[in-house]
C-alpha positions in Angstrom: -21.4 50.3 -62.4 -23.3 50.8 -59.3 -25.5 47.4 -60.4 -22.4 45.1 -60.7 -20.7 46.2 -58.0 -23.8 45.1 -55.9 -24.0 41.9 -57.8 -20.5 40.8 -57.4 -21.0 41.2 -54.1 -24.5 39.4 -53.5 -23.0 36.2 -55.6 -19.6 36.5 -53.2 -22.5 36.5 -50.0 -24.1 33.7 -51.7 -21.3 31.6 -52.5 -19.3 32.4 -49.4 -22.5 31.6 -47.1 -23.0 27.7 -47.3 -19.3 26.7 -46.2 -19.0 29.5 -43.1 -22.7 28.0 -42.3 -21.1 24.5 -42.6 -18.3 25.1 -40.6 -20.2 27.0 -37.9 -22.3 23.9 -37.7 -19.4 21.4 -37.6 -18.5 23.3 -34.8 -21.8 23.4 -33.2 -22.1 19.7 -33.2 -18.6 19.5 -31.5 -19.1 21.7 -29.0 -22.9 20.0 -28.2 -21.4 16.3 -28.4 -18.9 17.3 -26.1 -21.5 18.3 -23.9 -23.8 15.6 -24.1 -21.2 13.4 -24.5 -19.2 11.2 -21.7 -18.2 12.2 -18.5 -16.0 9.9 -16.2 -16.5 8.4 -12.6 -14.0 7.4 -10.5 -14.7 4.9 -7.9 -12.7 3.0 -5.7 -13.4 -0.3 -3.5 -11.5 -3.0 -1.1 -12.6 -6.8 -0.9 -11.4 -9.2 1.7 -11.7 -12.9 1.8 -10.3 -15.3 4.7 -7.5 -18.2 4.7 -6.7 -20.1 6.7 -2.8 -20.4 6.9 -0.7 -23.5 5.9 2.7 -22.2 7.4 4.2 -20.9 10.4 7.8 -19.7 10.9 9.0 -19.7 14.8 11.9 -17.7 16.1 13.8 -18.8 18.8 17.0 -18.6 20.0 19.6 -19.0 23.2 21.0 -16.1 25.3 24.0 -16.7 27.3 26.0 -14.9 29.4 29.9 -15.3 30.8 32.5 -13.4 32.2 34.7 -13.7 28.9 33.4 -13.4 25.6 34.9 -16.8 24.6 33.5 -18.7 27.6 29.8 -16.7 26.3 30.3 -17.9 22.7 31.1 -21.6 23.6 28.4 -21.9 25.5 25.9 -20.2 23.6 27.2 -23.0 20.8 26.5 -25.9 22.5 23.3 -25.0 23.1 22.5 -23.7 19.2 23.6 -27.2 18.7 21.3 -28.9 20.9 18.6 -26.6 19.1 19.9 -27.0 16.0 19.3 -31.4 16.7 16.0 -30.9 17.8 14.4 -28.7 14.9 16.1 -31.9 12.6 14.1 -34.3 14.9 11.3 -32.7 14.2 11.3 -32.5 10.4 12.7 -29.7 9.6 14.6 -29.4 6.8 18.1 -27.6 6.6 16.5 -25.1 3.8 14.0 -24.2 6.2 16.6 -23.2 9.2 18.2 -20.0 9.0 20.2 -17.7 11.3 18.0 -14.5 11.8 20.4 -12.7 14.3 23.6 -13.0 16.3 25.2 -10.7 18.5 28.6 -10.3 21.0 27.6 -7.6 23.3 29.8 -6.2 26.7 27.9 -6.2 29.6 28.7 -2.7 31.7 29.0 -1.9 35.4 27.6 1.6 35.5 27.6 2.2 39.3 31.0 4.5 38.1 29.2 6.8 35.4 32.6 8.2 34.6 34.4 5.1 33.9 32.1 2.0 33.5 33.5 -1.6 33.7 32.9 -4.8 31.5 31.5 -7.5 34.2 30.8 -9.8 31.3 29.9 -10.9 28.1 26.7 -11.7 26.4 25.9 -13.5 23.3 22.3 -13.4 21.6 21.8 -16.5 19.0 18.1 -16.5 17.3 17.0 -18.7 14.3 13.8 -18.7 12.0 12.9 -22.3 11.2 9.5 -22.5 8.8 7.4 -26.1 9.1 4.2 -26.6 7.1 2.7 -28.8 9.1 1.2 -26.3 11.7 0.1 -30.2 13.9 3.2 -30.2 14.7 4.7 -26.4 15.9 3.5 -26.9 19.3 5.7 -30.2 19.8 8.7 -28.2 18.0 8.6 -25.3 20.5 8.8 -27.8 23.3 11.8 -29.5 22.2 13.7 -26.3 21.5 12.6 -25.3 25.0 14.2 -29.0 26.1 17.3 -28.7 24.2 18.0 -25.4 25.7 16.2 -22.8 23.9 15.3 -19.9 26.3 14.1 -17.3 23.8 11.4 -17.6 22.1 10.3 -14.0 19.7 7.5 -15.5 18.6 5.4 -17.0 15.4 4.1 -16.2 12.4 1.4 -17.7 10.2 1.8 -17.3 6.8 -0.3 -18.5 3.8 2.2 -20.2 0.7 -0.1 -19.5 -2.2 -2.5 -17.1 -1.4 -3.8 -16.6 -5.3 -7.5 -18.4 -4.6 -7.6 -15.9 -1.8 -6.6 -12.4 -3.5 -8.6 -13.6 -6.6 -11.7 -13.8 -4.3 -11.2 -10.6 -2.7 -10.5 -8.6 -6.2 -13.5 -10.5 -6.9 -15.4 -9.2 -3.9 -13.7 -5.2 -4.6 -14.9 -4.9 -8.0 -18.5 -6.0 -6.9 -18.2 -3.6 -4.3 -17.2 -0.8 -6.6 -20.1 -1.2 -8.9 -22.5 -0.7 -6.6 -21.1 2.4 -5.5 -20.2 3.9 -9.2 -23.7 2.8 -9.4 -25.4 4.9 -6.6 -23.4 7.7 -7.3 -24.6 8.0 -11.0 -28.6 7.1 -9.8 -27.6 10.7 -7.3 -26.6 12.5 -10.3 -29.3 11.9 -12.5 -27.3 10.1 -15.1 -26.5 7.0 -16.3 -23.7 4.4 -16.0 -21.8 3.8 -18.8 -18.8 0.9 -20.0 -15.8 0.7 -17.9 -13.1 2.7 -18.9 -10.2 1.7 -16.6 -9.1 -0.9 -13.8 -6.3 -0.7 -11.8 -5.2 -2.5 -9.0 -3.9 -1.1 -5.5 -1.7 -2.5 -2.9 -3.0 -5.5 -1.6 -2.6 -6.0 2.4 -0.5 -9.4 3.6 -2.1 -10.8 6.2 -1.3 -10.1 9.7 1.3 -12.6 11.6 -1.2 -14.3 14.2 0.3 -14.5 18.0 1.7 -17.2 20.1 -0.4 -18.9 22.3 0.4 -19.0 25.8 2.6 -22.3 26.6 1.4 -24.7 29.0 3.8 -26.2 31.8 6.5 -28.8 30.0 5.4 -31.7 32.6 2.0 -31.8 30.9 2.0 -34.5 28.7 0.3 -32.4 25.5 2.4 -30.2 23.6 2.1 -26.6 23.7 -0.9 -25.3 22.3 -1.1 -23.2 19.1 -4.1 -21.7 17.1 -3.1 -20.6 13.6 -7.0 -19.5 13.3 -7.4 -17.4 9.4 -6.0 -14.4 7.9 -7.7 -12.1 6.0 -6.6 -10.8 2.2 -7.8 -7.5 0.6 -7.1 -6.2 -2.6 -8.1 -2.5 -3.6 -9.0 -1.2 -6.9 -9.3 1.7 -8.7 -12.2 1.9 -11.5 -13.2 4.5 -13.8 -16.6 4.4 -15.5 -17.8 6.2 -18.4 -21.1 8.5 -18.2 -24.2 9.0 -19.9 -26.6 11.4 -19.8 
């Protein structure tokens, strides 16, 4: 009894052994390709590449100031008018004109704090108007400045399709982020491996250039304006596979 009893159990031990053996070794293999398999590294990188710009909106516009707020308004009209002629006479189009503010503000006496009095009225007119022939802004600004324009907020250069630009740039980021993944897996001892993921970040608009200073309206030149370039960047976000 004793002799099958032992066996039983050595052909149970026998026939038990080779699947617990396969599995443990399934599981080995796992566990090891997991750890000599891939890590990740993510790297990050911003290009740039310059444009020069191909449009520039100006905004300008006429204060005017009156003791009533009618006598303010009309005036301020007939001067938007004037302004209104003169962007046409230069070539710009009606699309390209476009009210950016107007205001009707009370002008206050405050020598009595406790009860302040309206001397006046005063109304604030300002309109964006957008050419694309940059030749030309400086000869624009003077003949708003003739028709009665006596506020000027500035101008802004602008690129209209700046795809050439941010495709050079992503271009330029991706390069730049290669190199780095690159260094950084040399400095751990292992190797770089397939690209795993790209992703894009914000890219930054260029930066509205500034107006340059105006020269005296008896000079026979127009005023002078440099539109310069602006610089694109695009940043992205890559993750690389490793090997060991």
């Amino acid at each position: 009894m004793k002799k099958f009893i032992l066996i039983t159990a050595s052909i149970l031990a026998m026939s038990c052994s080779p699947a617990t053996n396969q599995t443990a070794a399934a599981h080995d293999n796992s566990a090891s390709y997991e750890m000599m398999g891939l890590g990740k590294l993510y790297v990050y990188a911003t290009g740039q590449a310059a444009q020069a710009p191909d449009r520039a909106s100006v905004s300008a516009g006429v204060v005017t100031q009156a003791a009533t707020a009618g006598d303010a308004m009309r005036k301020n009209a007939k001067q938007m008018n004037a302004a209104f002629k003169a962007l046409k006479a230069a070539g710009i189009k009606d699309r390209n004109i476009t009210t950016s503010q107007m205001s009707l503000q009370p002008q206050y006496d405050y020598q009595n704090r406790k009860a302040p009095r309206i001397t006046g009225y005063e109304v604030r007119n300002t309109v964006s108007a957008v050419s694309d022939d940059l030749d030309k802004v400086g000869s624009m600004l003077d003949a708003l400045v003739s028709a009665g324009v006596n506020n000027i907020g500035g101008i802004n250069f602008s690129i209209k399709d700046a795809k050439s630009a941010r495709a050079k740039a992503r271009i330029d980021a991706i390069a730049q982020a290669r190199v780095k993944a690159e260094n950084m897996a040399k400095a751990a001892g292992v190797r770089l491996g397939k690209v795993l993921e790209i992703r894009e970040g914000g890219g930054s608009s260029p930066r509205p250039q500034p107006l340059m200073m105006a020269r005296s309206m008896d000079l026979e030149s127009s005023t002078p304006v440099a539109a310069g370039e602006q610089t694109l960047s695009v940043t992205v976000n890559i993750t690389y596979a490793l090997e060991p």
